[in-house]
TIDRENMI-890784 format. One record per residue (C-alpha): residue number from 1; residue in one letter; x, y, z. Coordinates in steps of 0.1 Angstrom, whole numbers. Layout:
<nodes>
k,r,east,north,up
NUM,A,X,Y,Z
...
</nodes>
This chain:
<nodes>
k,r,east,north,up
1,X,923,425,1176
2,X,938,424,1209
3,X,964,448,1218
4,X,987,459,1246
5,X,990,496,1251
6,X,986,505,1286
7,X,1002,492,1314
8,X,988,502,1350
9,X,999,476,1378
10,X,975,484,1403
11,X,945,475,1383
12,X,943,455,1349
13,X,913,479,1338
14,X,915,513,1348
15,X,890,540,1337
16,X,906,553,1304
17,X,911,591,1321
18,X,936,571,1343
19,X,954,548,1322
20,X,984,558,1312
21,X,999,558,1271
22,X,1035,529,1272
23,X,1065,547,1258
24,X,1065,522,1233
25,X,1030,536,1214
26,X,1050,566,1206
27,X,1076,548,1189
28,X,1048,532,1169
29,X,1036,567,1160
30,X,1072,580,1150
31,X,1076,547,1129
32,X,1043,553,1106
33,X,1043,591,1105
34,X,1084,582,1091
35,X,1071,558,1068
36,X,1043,583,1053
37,X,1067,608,1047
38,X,1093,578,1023
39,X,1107,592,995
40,X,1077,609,969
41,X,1049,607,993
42,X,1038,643,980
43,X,1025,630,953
44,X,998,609,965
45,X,962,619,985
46,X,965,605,1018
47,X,941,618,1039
48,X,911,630,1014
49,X,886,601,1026
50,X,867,591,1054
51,X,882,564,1075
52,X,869,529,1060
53,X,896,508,1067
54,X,921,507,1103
55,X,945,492,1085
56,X,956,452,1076
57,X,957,431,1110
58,X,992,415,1103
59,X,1006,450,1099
60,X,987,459,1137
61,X,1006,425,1149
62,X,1039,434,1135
63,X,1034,473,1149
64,X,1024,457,1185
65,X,1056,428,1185
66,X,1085,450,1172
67,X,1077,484,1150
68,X,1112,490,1144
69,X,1114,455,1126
70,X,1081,466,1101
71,X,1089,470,1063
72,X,1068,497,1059
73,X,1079,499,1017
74,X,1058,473,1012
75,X,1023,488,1020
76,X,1006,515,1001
77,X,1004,552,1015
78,X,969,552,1017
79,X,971,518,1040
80,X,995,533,1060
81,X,973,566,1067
82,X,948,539,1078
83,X,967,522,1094
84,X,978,557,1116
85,X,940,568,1123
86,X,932,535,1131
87,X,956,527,1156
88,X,949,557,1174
89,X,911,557,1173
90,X,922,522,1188
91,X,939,531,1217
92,X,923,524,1253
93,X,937,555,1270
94,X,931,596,1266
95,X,957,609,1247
96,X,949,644,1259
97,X,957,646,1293
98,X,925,652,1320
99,X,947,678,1336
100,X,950,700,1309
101,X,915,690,1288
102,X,890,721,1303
103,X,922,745,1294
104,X,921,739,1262
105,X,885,743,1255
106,X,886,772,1273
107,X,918,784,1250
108,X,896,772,1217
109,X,868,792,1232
110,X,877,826,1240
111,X,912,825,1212
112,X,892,837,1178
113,X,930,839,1165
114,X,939,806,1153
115,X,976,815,1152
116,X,972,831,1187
117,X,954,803,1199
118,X,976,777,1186
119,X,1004,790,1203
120,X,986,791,1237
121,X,974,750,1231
122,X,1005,748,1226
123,X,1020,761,1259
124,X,992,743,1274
125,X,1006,707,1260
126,X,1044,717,1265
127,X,1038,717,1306
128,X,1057,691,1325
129,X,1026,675,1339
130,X,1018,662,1302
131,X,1033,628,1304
132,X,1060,621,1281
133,X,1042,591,1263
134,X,1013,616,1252
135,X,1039,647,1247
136,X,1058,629,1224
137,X,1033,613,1206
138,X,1012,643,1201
139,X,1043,656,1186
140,X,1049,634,1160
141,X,1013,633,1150
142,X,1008,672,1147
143,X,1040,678,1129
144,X,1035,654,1104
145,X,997,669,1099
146,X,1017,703,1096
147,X,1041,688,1071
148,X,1009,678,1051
149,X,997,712,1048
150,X,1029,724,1037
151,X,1030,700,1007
152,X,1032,713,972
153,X,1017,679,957
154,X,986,655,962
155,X,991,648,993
156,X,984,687,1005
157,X,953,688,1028
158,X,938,719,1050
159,X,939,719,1085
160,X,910,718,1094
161,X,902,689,1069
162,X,933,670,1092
163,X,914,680,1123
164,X,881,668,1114
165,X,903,632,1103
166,X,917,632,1140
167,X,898,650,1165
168,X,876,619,1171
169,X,908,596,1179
170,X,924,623,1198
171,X,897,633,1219
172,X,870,605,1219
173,X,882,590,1254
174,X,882,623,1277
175,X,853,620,1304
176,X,840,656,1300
177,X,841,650,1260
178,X,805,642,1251
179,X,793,674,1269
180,X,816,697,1248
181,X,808,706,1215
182,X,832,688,1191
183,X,838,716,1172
184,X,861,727,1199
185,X,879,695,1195
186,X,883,705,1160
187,X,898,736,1165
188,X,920,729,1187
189,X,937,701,1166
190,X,932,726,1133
191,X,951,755,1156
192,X,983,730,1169
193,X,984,722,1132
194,X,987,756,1118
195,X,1014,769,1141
196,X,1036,740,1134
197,X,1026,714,1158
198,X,1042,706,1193
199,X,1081,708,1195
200,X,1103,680,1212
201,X,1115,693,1243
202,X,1137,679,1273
203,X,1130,676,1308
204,X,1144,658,1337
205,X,1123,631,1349
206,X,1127,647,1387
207,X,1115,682,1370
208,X,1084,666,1352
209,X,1076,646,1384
210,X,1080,676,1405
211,X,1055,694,1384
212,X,1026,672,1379
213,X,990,680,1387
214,X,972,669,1418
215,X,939,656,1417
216,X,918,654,1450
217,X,880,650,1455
218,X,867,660,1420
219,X,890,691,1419
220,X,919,700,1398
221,X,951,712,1417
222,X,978,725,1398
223,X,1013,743,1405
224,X,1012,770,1383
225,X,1000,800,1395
226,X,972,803,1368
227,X,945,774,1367
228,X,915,763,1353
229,X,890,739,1376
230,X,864,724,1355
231,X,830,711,1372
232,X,825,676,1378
233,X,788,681,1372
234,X,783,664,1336
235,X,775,690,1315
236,X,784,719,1337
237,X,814,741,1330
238,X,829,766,1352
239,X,864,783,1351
240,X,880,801,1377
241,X,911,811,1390
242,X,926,784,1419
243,X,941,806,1450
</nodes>
């Protein structure tokens, strides 16, 4: 099923490391997680199974023409946890930013803490060169997972069991992915999950812009003063400090 969610002017298909997420998917995101959290949702499984199902077409249309306009009461729970993993799995762009994807492994590496770790991931995703789009929507996601552990009914799940239902969608689209154990993926999902998730937060559009990473010849060229330059060499990883 055909569905708009990147726009990139200067060329109609750009590798998915460069695409970038529309505003608008996050809204889409926001809408579902809402819905799966109606009025007694704690007292139904929603995420106990492996994915079988994406989710109804008409209910991908209506989410793609107007999500705000979606009658959400009218679907199951279950279809509408579908309907959540499938859209993202679906998505033709990383949701996990290139610029911040060899810190993170490296934080899920050398962080045995998970609540240590998570925090760090954390700190990682709330930098200003995360665009909004992918801020925001990881946001919603990973609060909602947290809200799912917290849950005194049915629909309580671990962590990690929400990490191993994600980390495909979240992660399946970054270049360096298929070289990194997935286990890492995992972790890092299981970690954001257990400290709470991501947190809104507000920046001007000049401060974000201001901030944003620089990428030249293969190498990764950031503003902070610590930084982490992965190798370009498929299955090669090296991490050292940028002068």
């Amino acid at each position: 099923m055909p569905m708009r969610f990147a726009v990139n002017v200067c060329n109609p298909k750009p590798p998915r490391s460069l695409c970038h997420l529309h505003q608008s998917l996050r809204a889409v995101v926001l809408r579902l997680t809402e819905a799966l959290e109606r009025q007694g949702w704690e007292s139904e499984p929603l995420y106990r199974t492996a994915l079988t199902s994406t989710g109804p077409p008409e209910l991908f249309q209506a989410l793609e023409t107007d999500p705000a306009a979606v009658d959400f009461e009218q679907y199951e729970l279950s279809v509408l946890a579908d309907t959540l993993r499938g859209y993202l799995q679906d998505l033709p762009c990383t949701i996990i930013p290139a610029v911040v994807y060899s810190e993170l492994v490296y934080t899920a590496q050398e962080i045995q803490s998970m609540e240590e770790c998570g925090q760090q991931l954390k700190r990682i995703l709330d930098s200003p060169s995360i665009p909004q789009a992918n801020h925001q929507l990881l946001v919603h996601l990973t609060r909602h997972l947290s809200k799912v552990t917290q849950s005194e009914g049915a629909a309580q799940a671990t962590p990690r069991l929400l990490a191993m239902a994600y980390s495909e969608a979240i992660f399946k689209h970054n270049h360096f992915s298929a070289d990194v154990n997935p286990e890492h993926h995992v972790k890092i999902l299981e970690a954001l999950i257990m400290v709470g998730g991501l947190v809104e937060i507000q920046a001007a559009p000049d401060e974000r812009k201001s901030h944003m990473f620089k990428i030249t010849a293969g190498r990764i060229t950031t503003s902070i003063s610590e930084r982490m330059l992965l190798s370009a060499k498929p299955g090669e990883w090296a991490y050292q400090q940028l002068q």
